[in-house]
Structure formats: structure tokens, C-alpha cells
ZAVEX-617040 format. One record per residue: x, z, y of N, C-alpha, C, CB in turn; residue in three letters. Coordinates in steps of 0.05 Angstrom, whole numbers. Glycine has a CB too. Layout:
residues N
> n.x	n.z	n.y	ca.x	ca.z	ca.y	c.x	c.z	c.y	cb.x	cb.z	cb.y	code
> X	Z	Y	X	Z	Y	X	Z	Y	X	Z	Y	ALA
...
end
This chain:
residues 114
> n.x	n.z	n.y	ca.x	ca.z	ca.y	c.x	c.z	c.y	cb.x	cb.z	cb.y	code
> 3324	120	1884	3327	129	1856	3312	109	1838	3317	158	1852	UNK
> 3328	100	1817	3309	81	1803	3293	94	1779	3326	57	1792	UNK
> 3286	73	1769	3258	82	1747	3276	111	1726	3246	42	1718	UNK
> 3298	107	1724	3312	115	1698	3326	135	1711	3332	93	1682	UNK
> 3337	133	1722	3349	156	1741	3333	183	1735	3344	148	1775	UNK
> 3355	197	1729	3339	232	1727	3365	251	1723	3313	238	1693	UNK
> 3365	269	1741	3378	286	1743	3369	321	1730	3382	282	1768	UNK
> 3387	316	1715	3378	348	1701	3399	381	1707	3381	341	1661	UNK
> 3383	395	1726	3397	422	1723	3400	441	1700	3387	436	1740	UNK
> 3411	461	1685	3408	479	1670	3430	510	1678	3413	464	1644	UNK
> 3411	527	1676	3422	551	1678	3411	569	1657	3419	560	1704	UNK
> 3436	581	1652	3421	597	1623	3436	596	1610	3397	589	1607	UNK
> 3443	608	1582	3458	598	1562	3475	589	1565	3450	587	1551	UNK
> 3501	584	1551	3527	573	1556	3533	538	1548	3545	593	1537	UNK
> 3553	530	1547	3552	500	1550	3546	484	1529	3576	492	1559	UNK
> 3542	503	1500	3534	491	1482	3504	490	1485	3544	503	1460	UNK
> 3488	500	1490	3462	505	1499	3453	475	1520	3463	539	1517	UNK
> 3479	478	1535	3474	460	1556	3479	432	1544	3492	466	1580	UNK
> 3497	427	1526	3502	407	1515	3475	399	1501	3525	410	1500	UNK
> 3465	414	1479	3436	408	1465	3421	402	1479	3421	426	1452	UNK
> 3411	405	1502	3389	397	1518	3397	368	1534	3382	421	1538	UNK
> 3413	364	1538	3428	342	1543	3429	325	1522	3452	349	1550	UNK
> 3440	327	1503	3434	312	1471	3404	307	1468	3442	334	1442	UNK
> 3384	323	1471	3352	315	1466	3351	293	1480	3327	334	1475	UNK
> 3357	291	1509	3344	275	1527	3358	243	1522	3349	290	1558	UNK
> 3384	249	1512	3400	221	1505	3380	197	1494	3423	228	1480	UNK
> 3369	209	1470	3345	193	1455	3327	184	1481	3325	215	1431	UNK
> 3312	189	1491	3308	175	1517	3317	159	1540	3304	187	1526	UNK
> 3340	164	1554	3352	164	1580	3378	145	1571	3360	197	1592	UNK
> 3390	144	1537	3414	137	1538	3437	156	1541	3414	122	1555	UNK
> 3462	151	1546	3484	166	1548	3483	176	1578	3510	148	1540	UNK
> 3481	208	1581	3490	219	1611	3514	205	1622	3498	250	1611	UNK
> 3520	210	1653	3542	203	1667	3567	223	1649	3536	212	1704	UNK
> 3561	249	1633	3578	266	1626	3559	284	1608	3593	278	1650	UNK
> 3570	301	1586	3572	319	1582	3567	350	1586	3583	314	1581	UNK
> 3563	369	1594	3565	400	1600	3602	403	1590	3538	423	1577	UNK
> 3613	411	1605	3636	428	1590	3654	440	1608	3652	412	1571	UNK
> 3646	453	1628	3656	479	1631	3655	494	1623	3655	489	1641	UNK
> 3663	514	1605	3655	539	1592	3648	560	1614	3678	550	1572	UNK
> 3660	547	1643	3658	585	1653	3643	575	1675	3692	608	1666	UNK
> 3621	550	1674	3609	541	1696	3579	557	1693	3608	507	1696	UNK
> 3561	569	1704	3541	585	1694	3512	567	1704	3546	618	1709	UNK
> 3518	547	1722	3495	513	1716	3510	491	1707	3479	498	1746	UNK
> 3496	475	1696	3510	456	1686	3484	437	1698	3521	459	1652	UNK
> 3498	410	1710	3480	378	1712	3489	360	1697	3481	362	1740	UNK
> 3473	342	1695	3471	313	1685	3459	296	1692	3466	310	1667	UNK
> 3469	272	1701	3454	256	1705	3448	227	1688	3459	255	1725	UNK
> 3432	220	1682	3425	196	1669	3421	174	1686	3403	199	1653	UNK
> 3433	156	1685	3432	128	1701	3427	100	1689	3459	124	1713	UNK
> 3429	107	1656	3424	80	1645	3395	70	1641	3437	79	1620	UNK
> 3397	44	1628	3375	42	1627	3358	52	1597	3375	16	1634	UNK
> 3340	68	1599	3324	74	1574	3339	61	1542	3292	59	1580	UNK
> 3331	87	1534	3341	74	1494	3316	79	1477	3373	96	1472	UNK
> 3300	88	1488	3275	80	1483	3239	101	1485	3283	70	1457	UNK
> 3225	93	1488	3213	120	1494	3202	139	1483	3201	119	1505	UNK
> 3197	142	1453	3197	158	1443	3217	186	1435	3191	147	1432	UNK
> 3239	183	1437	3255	209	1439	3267	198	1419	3243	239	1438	UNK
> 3267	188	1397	3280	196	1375	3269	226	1364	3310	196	1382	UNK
> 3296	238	1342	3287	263	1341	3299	286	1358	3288	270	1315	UNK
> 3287	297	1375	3291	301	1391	3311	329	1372	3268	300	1413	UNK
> 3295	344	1365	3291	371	1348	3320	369	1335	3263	371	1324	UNK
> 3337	352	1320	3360	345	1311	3384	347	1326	3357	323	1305	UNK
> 3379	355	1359	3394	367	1373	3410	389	1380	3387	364	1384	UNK
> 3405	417	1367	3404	436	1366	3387	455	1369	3415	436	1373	UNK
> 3399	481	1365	3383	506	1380	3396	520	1395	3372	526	1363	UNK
> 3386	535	1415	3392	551	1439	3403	567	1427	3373	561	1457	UNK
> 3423	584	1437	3427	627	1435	3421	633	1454	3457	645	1431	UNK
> 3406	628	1468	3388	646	1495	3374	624	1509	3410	665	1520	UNK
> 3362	636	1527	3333	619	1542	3352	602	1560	3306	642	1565	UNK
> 3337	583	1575	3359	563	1586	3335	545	1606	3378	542	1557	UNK
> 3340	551	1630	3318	541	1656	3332	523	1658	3309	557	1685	UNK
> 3302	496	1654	3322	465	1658	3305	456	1685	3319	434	1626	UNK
> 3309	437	1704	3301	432	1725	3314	400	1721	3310	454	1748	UNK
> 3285	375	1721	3289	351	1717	3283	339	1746	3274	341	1692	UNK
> 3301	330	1755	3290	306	1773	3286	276	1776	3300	307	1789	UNK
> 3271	266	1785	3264	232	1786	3245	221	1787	3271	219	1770	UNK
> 3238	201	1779	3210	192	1792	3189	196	1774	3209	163	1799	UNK
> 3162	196	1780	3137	210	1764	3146	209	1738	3106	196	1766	UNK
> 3150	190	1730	3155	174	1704	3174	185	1691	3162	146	1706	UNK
> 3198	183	1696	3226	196	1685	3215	221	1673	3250	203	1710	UNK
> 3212	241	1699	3210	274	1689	3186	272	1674	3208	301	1716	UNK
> 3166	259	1677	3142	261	1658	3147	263	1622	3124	233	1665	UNK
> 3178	241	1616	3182	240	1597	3200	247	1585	3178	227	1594	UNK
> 3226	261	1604	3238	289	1600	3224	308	1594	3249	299	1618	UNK
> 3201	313	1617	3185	334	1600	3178	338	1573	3167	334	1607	UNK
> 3171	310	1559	3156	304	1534	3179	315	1518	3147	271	1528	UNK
> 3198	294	1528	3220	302	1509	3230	335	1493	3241	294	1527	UNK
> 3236	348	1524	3243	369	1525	3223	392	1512	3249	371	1549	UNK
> 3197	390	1507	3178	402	1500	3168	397	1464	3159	395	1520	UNK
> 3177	376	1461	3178	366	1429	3213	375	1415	3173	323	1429	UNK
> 3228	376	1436	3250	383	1416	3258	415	1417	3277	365	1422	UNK
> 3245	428	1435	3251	466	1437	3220	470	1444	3277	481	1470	UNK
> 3218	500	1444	3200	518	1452	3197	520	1484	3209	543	1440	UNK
> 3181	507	1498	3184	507	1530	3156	519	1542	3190	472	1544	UNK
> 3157	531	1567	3139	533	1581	3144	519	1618	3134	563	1577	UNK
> 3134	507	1615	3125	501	1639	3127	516	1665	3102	498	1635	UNK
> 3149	517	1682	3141	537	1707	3140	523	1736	3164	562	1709	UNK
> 3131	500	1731	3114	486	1759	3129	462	1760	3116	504	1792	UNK
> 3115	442	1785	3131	421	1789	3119	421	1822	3126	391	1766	UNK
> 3139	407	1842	3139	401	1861	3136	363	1862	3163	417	1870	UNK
> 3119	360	1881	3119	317	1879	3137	325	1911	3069	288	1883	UNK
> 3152	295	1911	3161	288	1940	3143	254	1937	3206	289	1944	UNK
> 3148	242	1964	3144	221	1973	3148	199	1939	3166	217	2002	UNK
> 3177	198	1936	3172	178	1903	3193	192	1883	3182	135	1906	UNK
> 3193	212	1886	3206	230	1864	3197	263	1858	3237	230	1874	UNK
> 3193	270	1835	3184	292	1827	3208	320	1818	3167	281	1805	UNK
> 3195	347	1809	3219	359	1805	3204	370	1785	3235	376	1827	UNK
> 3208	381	1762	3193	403	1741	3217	422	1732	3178	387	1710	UNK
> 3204	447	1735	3219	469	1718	3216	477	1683	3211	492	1732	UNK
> 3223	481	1676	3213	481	1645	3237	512	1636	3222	439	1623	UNK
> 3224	521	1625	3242	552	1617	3245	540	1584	3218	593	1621	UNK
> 3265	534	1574	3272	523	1538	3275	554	1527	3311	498	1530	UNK
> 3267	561	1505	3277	590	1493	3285	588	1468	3255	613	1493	UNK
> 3306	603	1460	3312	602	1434	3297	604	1412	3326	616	1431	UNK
end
């Protein structure tokens, strides 16, 4: 997995929800492999493969808002999710619900709320 590489889960909220959180992270990560848009999918992933657009986020906040809580789960290396996290925590209301390390990749949970 390279530096940029980060895979994002979401469950919660419907695909517009899923789309906004996806949109925050763009400002970071660049354009996902895709979108959210199943309407009747009840997780939605993404993955980001490019290379960085830069590291401050942009505005992250200019992304939307939630209609219900929405458990995101980032994966990739220290670095990546460190700044998903950032991301994700400057553009919604988040708490923190743990992170797991592997050998050279990390995982964090983060609960986003409306």
C-alpha cells in the first residue's frame, strides 16, 4: 500500500451522507477510484489511489452535512489515516472510537454525527 493509498468504509446514513464524507477527503487524497451511489447499498467504500492535492484539506466543512450519524473506518499507512483523520474531524462533528496499527498500515474508526 503506498503513501496515498487509503481506503475508506462508511455505514450509516444514506449515499448522500456517504458521498459528503467522501467529498471532504477529496481536498486531501484527490479524486476517489468512485463515488458512493447505491442508494440501497447500507456500506459504502472508497478508495483513494492518487497522489495527494494537498495537505491541508481545503475546506473541508464546504462538503456537506449528514441526516444521521455515519461510522467511517479509514485505512492506510500511519500517515494517510492520520490525515483523514484531520480531515474528517475539521469538516464534521467526530468522535474517535479507536484505532488498530498492523505491521505498515493502520485502521481508525471515527463515528461523524449530524
Amino acid at each position: 500500500m503506498s503513501d496515498t493509498q487509503l481506503t475508506v468504509t462508511l455505514s450509516g446514513g444514506g449515499t448522500d451522507d456517504a458521498r459528503a464524507v467522501v467529498r471532504a477527503l477529496e481536498g486531501t487524497f484527490g479524486a476517489p477510484d468512485e463515488l458512493p451511489a447505491d442508494g440501497s447499498a447500507t456500506v459504502h467504500t472508497a478508495t483513494f489511489d492518487g497522489e495527494s492535492a494537498g495537505s491541508a484539506g481545503g475546506d473541508a466543512k464546504a462538503s456537506g452535512r449528514l441526516s444521521a450519524p455515519v461510522t467511517v473506518t479509514v485505512q492506510g499507512s500511519p500517515e494517510a489515516v492520520r490525515r483523514a483523520s484531520d480531515t474528517l474531524t475539521r469538516a464534521f462533528t467526530a468522535r474517535d472510537d479507536g484505532a488498530a496499527s498492523g505491521d505498515q498500515e493502520q485502521e481508525r474508526q471515527l463515528l461523524l454525527e449530524p
